[in-house]
TISE-121750 format. One line per field, with one value per residue (C-alpha): x, y, z; residue number from 0; residue in one letter. Coordinates in steps of 0.1 Angstrom, whole numbers, m for minus. Layout:
% residues N
u	c(X	...)
v	c(Y	...)
w	c(Z	...)
num	c(NUM	...)
residuo	c(A	...)
% end
This chain:
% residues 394
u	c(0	29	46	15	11	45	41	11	29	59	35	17	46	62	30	31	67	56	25	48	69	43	33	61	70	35	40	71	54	69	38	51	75	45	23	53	52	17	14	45	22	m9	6	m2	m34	m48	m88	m68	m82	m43	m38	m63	m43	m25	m56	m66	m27	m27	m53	m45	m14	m28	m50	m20	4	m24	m32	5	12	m16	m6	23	19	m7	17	46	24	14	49	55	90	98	122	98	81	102	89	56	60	73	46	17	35	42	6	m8	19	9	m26	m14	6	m24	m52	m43	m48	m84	m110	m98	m124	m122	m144	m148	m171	m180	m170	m141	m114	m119	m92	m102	m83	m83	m75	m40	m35	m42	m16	6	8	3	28	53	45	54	87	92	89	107	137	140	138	165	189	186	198	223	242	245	278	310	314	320	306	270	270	273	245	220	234	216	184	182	191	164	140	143	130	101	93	110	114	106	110	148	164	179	205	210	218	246	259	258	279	304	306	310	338	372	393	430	453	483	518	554	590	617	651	669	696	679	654	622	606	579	553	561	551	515	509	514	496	467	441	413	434	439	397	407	379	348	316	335	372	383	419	434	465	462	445	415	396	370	378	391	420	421	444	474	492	531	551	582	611	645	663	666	697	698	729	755	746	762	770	782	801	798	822	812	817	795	798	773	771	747	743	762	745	753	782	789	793	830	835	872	890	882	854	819	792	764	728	716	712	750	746	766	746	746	745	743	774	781	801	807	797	809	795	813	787	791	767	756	734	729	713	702	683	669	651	631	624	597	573	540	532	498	494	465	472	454	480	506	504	523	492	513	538	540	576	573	595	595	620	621	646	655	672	680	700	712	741	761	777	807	804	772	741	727	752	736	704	670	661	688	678	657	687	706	679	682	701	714	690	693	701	665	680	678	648	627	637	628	593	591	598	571	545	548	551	519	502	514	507	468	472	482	455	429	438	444	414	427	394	392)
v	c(0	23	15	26	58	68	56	78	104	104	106	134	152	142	156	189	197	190	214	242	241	240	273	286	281	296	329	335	326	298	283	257	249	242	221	197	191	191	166	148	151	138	108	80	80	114	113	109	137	147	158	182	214	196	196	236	246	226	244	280	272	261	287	320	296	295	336	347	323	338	374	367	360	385	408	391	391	425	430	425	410	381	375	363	336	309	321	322	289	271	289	273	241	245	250	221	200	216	199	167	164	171	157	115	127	141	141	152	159	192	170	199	214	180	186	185	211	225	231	248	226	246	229	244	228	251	275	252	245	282	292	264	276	314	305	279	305	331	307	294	330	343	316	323	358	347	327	359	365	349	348	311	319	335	305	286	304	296	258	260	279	256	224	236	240	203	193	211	208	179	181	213	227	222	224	195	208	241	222	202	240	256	233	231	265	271	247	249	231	228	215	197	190	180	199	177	202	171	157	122	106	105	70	70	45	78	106	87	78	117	132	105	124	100	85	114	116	157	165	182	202	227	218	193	180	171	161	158	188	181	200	226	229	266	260	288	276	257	232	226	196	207	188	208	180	144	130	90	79	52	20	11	m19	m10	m42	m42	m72	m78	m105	m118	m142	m160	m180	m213	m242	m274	m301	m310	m314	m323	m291	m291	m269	m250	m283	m296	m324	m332	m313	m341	m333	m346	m386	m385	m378	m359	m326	m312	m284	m266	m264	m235	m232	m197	m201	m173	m158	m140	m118	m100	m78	m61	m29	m23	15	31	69	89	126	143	182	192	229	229	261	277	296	312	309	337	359	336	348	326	327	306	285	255	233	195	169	133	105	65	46	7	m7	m41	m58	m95	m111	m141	m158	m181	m202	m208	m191	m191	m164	m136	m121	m140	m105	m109	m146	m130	m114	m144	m154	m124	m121	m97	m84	m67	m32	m14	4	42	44	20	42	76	58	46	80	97	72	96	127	118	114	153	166	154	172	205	208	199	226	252	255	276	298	314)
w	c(0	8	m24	m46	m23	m35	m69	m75	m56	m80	m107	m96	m91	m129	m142	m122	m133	m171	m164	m151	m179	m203	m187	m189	m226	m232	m211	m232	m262	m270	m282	m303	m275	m257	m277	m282	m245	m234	m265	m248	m217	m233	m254	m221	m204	m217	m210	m167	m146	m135	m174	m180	m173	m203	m227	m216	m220	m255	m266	m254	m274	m307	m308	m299	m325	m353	m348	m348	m377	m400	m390	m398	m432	m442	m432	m452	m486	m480	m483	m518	m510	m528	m506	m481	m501	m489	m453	m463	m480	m448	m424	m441	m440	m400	m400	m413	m395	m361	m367	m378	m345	m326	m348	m334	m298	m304	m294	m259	m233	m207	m181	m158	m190	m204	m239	m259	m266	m295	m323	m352	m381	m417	m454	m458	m494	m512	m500	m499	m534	m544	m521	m530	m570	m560	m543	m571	m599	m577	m576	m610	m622	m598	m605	m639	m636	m610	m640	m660	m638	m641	m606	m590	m554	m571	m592	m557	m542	m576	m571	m532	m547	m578	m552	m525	m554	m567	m528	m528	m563	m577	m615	m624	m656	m666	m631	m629	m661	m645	m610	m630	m648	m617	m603	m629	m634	m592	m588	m584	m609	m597	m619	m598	m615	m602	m600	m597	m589	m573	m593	m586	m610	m592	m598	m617	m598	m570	m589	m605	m565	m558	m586	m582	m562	m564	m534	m519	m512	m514	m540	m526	m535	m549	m556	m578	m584	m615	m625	m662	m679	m693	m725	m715	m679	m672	m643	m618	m591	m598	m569	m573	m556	m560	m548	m537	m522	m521	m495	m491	m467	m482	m465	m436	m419	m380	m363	m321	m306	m265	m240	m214	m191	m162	m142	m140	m121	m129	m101	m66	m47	m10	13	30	62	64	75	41	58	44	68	75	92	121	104	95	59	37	27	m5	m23	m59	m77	m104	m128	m153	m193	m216	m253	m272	m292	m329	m334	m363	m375	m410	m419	m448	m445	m473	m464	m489	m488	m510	m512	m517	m538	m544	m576	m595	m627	m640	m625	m624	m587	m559	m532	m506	m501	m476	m467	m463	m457	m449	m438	m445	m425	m436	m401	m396	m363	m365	m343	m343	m317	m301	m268	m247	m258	m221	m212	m232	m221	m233	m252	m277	m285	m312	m329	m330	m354	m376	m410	m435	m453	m491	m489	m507	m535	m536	m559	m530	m501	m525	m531	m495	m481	m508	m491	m457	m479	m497	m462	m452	m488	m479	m446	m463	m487	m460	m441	m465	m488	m525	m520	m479)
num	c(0	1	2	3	4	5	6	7	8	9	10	11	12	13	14	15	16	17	18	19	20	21	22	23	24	25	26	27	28	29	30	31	32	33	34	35	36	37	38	39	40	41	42	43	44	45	46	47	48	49	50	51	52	53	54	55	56	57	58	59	60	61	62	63	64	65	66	67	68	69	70	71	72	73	74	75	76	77	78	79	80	81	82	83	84	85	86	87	88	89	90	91	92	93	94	95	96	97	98	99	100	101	102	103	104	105	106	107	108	109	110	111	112	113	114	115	116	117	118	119	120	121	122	123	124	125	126	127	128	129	130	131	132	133	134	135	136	137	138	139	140	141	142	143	144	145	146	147	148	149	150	151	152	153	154	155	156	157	158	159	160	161	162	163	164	165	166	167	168	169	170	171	172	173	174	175	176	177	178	179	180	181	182	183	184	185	186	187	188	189	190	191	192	193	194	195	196	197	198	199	200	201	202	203	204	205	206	207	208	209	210	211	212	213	214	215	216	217	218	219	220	221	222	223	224	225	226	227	228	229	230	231	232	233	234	235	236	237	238	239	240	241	242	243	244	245	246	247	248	249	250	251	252	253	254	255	256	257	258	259	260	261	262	263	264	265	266	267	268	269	270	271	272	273	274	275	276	277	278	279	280	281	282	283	284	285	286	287	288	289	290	291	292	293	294	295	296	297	298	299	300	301	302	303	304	305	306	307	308	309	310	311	312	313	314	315	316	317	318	319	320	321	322	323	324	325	326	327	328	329	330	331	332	333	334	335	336	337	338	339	340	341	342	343	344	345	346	347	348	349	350	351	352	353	354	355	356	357	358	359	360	361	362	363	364	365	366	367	368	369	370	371	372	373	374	375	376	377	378	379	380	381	382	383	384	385	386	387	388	389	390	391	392	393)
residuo	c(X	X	X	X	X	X	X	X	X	X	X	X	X	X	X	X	X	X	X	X	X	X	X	X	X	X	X	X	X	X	X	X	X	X	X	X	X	X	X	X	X	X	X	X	X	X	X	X	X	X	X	X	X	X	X	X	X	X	X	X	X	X	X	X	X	X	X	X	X	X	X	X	X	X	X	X	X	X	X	X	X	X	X	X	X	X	X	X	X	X	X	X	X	X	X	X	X	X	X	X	X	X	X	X	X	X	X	X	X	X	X	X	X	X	X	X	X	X	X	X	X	X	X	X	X	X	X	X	X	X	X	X	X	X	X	X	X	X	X	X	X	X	X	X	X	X	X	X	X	X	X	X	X	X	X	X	X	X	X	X	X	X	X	X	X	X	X	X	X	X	X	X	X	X	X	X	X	X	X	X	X	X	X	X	X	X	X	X	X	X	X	X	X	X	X	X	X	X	X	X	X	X	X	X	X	X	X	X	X	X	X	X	X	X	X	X	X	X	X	X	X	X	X	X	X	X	X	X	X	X	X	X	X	X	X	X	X	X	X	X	X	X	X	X	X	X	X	X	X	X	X	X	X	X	X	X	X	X	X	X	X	X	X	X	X	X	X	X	X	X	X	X	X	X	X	X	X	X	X	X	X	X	X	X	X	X	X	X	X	X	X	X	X	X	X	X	X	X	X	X	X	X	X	X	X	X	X	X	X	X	X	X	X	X	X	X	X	X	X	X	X	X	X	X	X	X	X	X	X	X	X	X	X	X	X	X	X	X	X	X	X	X	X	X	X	X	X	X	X	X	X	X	X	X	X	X	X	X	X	X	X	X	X	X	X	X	X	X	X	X	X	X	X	X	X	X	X	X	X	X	X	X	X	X	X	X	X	X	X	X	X	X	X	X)
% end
């Protein structure tokens, strides 16, 4: 009994916060903010006695949200802007989808009064479709004199209209083909190319693995890599890889000679005290104890090494101009490292870490055009970083 006392009590207090905040959002008029959460409030159990302040509140709301909405846009067409008919637009449709978030919960009783709230639901299709024509017309027609320019950010902004015009109005007129201009004629088409002012031959599997940008997953809405120029594309921008220096060490093979010695235990012997006798326990017999003896290793050790270091720039230019816009150093480093040993005398002298070595070999030196492509693997990695964080067009 005590547990469903403060059940219900729980309850009743739940509900009580919701109604207060409901209130609230309708004071500040917030009335949408309000039908959402006496709807919320009304979604379990709504015909319950403890939810009618939800059902006066929901309807107080409706009817402020309905009045403000249609004031609004008498006084938006009265306007003569045609700037507001996307406004316009999207207030009839908040309209109609206020009453189809309310219209499963009716009818919904006021039992103090016994009848039902009442919500005065209007046919909104109408206006929907003549206001969704308006802006439809209004946006074609703009875009169209949008693409009079030659400017790449205003053909962006007719791209948006035209794209936001295909989801309201799928299919009108010839939008989808002024989509696909606009967006041609808004990108960014860089054209990428290599310097090589090394006096090393660059290998060429290296330079198709830099220049392929489809790897690179760089392109985006409105930038677009290429690395071979391609008819009827207008380049703007231009991105140079330009490598200054290319330095590979001579392999090297370093020897290290050591000793080590340990010692280990070699079975039992009988204990002798200082007069040279056998020490027995308490039964007379002789006791024993381990007997050592040292083992040496002689160790050779070897450590082949081979660097290379690549210094490149990554230059911005507009082409147009022939401009430098900015310029960006980069360099990158590939090591090829390899530690073996040998050995004389008794393996169990040398620590159990170095076993490993002493199953190591020489290895073939990579030749110098290997360790140039291995190092352009980590330059291609901070080549990506560069152009993702520092866009052609601010």
């Amino acid at each position: 009994m005590k547990k469903t006392i403060l059940l219900l009590s729980l309850i009743l207090f739940v509900a009580s916060c919701g109604v207060k905040q409901t209130q609230s959002m309708l004071s500040d008029g917030d009335y949408d903010g309000a039908i959402n959460r006496a709807v919320d409030g009304l979604r379990s159990n709504k015909n319950a006695k403890e939810k009618q302040d939800y059902v006066y509140l929901l309807e107080e709301a409706f009817d402020k949200a309905k009045e403000r909405d249609l004031r609004n846009i008498d006084l938006l067409v009265k306007s003569g802007n045609p700037r507001n008919f996307e406004t316009i637009y999207n207030t009839y449709l908040h309209l109609n989808n206020r009453q189809d978030l309310i219209r499963p919960l009716l009818p919904l009783p006021l039992l103090n009064k016994g009848k039902n709230a009442y919500f005065p639901f209007d046919n909104y299709n109408q206006e929907i479709v003549e206001s969704r024509n308006t802006l439809s017309k209004y946006l074609y027609e703009n875009s169209k004199a949008l693409m009079l320019t030659n400017d790449k950010l205003i053909y962006r902004r007719a791209f948006d209209d035209l794209t936001y015009l295909n989801q309201i109005n799928p299919n009108y007129k010839d939008v989808l083909k002024l989509i696909d201009e606009t967006q041609f004629k808004g990108t960014d088409f860089v054209n990428v190319y290599l310097k090589n002012e090394t006096n090393l031959v660059i290998p060429r599997n290296l330079q198709n693995d830099l220049l392929d940008f489809s790897t690179y997953g760089m392109n985006d809405k409105w930038t677009v890599y290429h690395s071979t120029s391609q008819k009827g594309i207008n380049y703007e921008y231009g991105l140079i890889l330009n490598f200054r220096q290319i330095n590979i060490t001579p392999e090297q093979v370093k020897e290290k000679e050591f000793i080590k010695e340990k010692q280990i235990k070699d079975g039992l012997k009988t204990l002798i005290d200082n007069n040279g006798r056998a020490v027995k326990d308490s039964l007379g017999n002789p006791i024993k104890v381990d007997k050592f003896k040292t083992i040496r290793i002689s160790i050779y050790e070897f450590n082949q090494f081979k660097g290379c270091q690549i210094t490149a720039q990554v230059d911005y230019i507009n082409i147009k101009t022939n401009q430098l816009l900015e310029s960006f150093p980069i360099s990158s480093e590939s090591i090829f490292e390899n530690k073996y040993a040998t050995y004389k005398g008794d393996k169990r002298a040398s620590d159990n870490s170095y076993y490993s070595y002493f199953d190591q070999r020489a290895l073939p030196f990579p030749s110098n055009e290997q360790m140039v492509y291995d190092t352009g693997e980590d330059l291609k990695l901070k080549l990506k970083d560069i152009i993702s964080r520092n866009k052609f067009r601010k």
